[in-house]
C-alpha positions as CSV (number, residue, x, y, z in Angstrom):
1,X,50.0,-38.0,9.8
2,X,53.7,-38.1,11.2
3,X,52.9,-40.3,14.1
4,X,55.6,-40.2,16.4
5,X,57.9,-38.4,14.4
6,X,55.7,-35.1,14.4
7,X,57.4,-33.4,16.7
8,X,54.1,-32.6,18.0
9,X,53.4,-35.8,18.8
10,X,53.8,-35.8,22.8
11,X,51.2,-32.6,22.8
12,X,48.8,-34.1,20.3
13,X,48.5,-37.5,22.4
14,X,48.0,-35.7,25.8
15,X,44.7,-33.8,24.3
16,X,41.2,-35.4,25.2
17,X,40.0,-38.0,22.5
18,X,36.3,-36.4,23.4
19,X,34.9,-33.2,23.8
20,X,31.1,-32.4,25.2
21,X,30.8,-29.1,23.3
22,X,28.6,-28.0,20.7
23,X,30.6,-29.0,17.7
24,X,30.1,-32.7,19.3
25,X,26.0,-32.5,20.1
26,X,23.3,-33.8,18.8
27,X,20.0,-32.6,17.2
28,X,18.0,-33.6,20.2
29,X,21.1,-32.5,22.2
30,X,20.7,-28.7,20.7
31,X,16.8,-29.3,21.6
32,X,17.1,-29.5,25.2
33,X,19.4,-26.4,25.5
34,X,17.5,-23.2,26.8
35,X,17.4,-21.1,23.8
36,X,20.6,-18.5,24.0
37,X,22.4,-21.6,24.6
38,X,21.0,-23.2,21.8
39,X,21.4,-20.5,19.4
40,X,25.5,-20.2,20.6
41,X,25.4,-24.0,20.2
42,X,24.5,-24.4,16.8
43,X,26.4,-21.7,15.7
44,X,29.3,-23.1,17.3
45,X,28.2,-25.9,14.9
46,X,28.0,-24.1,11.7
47,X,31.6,-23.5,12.0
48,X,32.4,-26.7,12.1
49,X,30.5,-27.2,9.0
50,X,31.9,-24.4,7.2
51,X,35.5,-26.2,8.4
52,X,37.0,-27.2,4.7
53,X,40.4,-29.3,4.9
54,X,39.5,-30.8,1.7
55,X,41.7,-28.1,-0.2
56,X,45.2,-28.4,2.3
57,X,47.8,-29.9,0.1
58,X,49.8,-31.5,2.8
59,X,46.9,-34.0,4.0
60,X,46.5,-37.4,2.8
61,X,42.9,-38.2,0.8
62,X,42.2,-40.7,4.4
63,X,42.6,-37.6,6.4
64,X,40.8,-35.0,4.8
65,X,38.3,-37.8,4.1
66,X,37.9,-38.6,8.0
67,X,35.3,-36.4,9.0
68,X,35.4,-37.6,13.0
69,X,39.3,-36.7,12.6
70,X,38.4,-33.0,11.2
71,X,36.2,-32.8,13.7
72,X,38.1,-33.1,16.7
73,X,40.6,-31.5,15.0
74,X,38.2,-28.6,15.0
75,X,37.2,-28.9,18.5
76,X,41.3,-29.0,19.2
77,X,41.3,-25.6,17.5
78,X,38.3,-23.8,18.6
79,X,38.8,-25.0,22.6
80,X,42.3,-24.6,23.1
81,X,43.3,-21.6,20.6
82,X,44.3,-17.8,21.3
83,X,42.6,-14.7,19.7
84,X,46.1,-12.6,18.4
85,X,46.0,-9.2,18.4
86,X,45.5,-9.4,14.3
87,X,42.3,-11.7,15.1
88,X,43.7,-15.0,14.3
89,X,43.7,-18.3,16.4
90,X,46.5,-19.7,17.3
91,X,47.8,-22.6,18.7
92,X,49.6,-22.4,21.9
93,X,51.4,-25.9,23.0
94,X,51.1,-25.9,27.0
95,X,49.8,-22.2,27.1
96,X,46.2,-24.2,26.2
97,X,46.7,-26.2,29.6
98,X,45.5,-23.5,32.3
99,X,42.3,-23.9,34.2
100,X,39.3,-21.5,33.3
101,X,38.8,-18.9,36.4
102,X,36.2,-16.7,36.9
103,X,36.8,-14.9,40.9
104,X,40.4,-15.4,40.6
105,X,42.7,-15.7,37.7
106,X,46.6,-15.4,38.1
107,X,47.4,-15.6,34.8
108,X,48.0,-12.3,31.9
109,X,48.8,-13.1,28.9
110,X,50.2,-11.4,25.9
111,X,51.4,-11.0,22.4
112,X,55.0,-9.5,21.7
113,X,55.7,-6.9,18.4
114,X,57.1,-10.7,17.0
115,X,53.8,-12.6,18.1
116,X,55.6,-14.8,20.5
117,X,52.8,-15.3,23.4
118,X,53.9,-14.9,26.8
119,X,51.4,-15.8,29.7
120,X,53.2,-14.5,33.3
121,X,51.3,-14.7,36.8
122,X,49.5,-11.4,38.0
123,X,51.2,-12.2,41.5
124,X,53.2,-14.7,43.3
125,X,52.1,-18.5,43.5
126,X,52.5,-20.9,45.9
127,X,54.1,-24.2,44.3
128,X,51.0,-26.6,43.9
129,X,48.1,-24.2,43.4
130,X,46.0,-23.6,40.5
131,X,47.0,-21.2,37.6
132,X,44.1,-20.4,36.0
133,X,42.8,-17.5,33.2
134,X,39.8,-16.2,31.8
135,X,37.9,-18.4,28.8
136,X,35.2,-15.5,28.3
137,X,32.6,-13.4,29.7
138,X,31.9,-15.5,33.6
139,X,28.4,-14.1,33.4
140,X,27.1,-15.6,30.4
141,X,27.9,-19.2,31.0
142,X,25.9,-20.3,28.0
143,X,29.0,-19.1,25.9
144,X,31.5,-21.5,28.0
145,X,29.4,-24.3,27.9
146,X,28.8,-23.9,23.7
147,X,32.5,-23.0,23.1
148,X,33.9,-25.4,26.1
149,X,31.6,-28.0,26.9
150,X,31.3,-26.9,30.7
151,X,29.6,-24.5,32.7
152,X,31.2,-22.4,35.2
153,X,29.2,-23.2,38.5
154,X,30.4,-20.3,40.0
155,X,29.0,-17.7,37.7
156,X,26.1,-15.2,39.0
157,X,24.1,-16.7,35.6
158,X,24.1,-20.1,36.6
């Protein structure tokens, strides 16, 4: 609601203005979907249903109001969050920005006692490659494509 005087500005207006996950399908979307799929897709969708801004006191009636606006705020949450060690998501400006990986990943990351999150490479890398991590389980792509809107072509599933 602070426009360019969040200071979250620059990272908010670099996210994508579309997702192609579940939270954004269709009925006859969810219908075409081979049925584990399906069933990760509309759950995917529940919780976006179950998402209730209507009780944050710090946003305006014409935000909480704006149901495309909750809902890619949703999809910002659930597609570039962190599960902390205590279970919660968490935001994580720039640490959201790697590359999923499935063969090869050459980032770790990690929670400190304070829970700052550190992400460090698992070995040296050459300026200009990829650094990528793991999104989730690379043989059940059905949960990347509900969660993320893409399906790892390189998984043994696909």
């Amino acid at each position: 609601e602070k426009g360019q005087d969040s200071p979250w500005y620059h990272w908010l207006n670099s996210l994508p203005r579309y997702y192609t996950n579940a939270a954004s399908m269709t009925p006859f979307c969810y219908e075409c979907l081979p049925s584990l799929m399906k069933k990760l897709a509309m759950e995917e969708r529940r919780l976006l249903g179950k998402l209730s801004v209507r009780s944050v006191p710090f946003l305006s009636d014409d935000t909480v109001w704006n149901e495309e606006l909750c809902t890619w705020a949703f999809q910002v949450v659930y597609t570039r969050s962190f599960e902390s060690p205590d279970g919660d998501l968490k935001l994580v400006p720039l640490g959201d920005y790697f590359n999923h990986g499935s063969d090869y990943t050459e980032i770790a990351t990690c929670y400190d006692d304070d829970g700052n999150y550190y992400a460090t490479t698992t070995y040296d890398v050459e300026a200009g490659c990829p650094l990528r991590m793991s999104y989730g389980d690379p043989t059940n792509p059905s949960f990347l494509f509900a969660r993320y809107g893409f399906v790892d072509e390189s998984s043994l599933a696909t």
